[in-house]
C-alpha positions as CSV (number, residue, x, y, z in Angstrom):
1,X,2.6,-0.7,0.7
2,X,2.6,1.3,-2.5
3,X,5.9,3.5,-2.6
4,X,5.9,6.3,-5.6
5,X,9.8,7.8,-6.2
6,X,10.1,11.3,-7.4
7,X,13.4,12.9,-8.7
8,X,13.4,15.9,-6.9
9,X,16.8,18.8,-6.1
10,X,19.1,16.1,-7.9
11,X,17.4,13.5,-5.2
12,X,15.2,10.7,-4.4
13,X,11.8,11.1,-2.9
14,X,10.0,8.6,-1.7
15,X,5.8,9.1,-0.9
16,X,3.6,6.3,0.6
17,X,0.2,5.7,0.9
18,X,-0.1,8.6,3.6
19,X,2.2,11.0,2.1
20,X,6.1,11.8,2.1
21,X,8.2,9.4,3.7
22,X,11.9,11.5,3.0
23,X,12.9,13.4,0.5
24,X,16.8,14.2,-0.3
25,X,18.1,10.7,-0.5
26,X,21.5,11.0,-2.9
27,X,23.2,8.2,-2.1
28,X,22.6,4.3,-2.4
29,X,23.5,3.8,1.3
30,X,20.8,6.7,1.9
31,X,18.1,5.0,-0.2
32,X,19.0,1.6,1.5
33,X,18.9,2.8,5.2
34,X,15.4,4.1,4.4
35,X,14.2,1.0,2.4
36,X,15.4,-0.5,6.2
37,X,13.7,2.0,8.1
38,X,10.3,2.4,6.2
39,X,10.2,-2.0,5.9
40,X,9.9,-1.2,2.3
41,X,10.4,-4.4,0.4
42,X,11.2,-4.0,-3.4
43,X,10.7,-7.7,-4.3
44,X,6.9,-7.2,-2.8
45,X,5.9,-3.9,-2.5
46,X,4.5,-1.5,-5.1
47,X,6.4,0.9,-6.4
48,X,6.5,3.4,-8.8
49,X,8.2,5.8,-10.4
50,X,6.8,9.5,-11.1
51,X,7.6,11.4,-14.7
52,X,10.5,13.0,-12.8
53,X,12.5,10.2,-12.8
54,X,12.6,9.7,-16.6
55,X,13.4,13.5,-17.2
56,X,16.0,13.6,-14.0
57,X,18.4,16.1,-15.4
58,X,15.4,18.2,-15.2
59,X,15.6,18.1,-11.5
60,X,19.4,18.7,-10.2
61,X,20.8,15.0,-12.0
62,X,23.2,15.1,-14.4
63,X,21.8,12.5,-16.8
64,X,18.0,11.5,-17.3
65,X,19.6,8.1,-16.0
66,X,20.9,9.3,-12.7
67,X,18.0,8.9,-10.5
68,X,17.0,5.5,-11.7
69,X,20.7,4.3,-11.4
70,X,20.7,5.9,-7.8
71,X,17.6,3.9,-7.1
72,X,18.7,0.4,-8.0
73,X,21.8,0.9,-7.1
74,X,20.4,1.8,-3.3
75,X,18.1,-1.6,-4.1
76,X,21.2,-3.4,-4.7
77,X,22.8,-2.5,-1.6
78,X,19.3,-3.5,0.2
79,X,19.5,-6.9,-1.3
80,X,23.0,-7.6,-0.2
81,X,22.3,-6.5,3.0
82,X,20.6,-8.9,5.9
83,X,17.4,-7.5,5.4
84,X,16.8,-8.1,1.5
85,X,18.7,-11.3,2.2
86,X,16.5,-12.6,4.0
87,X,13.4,-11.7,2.4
């Protein structure tokens, strides 16, 4: 599955090959219950990340580092978890 993450209203958003999947994610448990939901695998499936998230404080974070932190801090918590442990 390709997954593209946008920084979006001080959020994640997260597209897939057919369009949005959710948008608002603004916590790690957030991002994690959807990496669950969606079977989005970070260790195999593409993803990548739009402009937005290098220029994040553009859209709602309050550093440009916010929204990548948020992200693999949410893929952290997916990888501790039983589903990315057992991946």
């Amino acid at each position: 599955m390709l997954i593209t993450v946008f920084a979006e209203n001080g959020g994640l958003t997260l597209y897939g090959d057919n369009g949005e999947l959710v948008s608002g994610i603004k916590t790690a448990k957030t991002l994690n219950y959807y990496l669950q939901k969606f079977d989005i695998d970070p260790d195999f499936d593409d993803i990548y990340f739009s402009s937005t998230m290098d220029f994040a404080s553009e859209e709602g974070f309050e550093t440009n580092a916010c929204a990548k932190n948020l992200f693999n801090d949410g893929v952290k918590q997916w990888e501790l978890s039983s589903v990315g442990s057992n991946a």
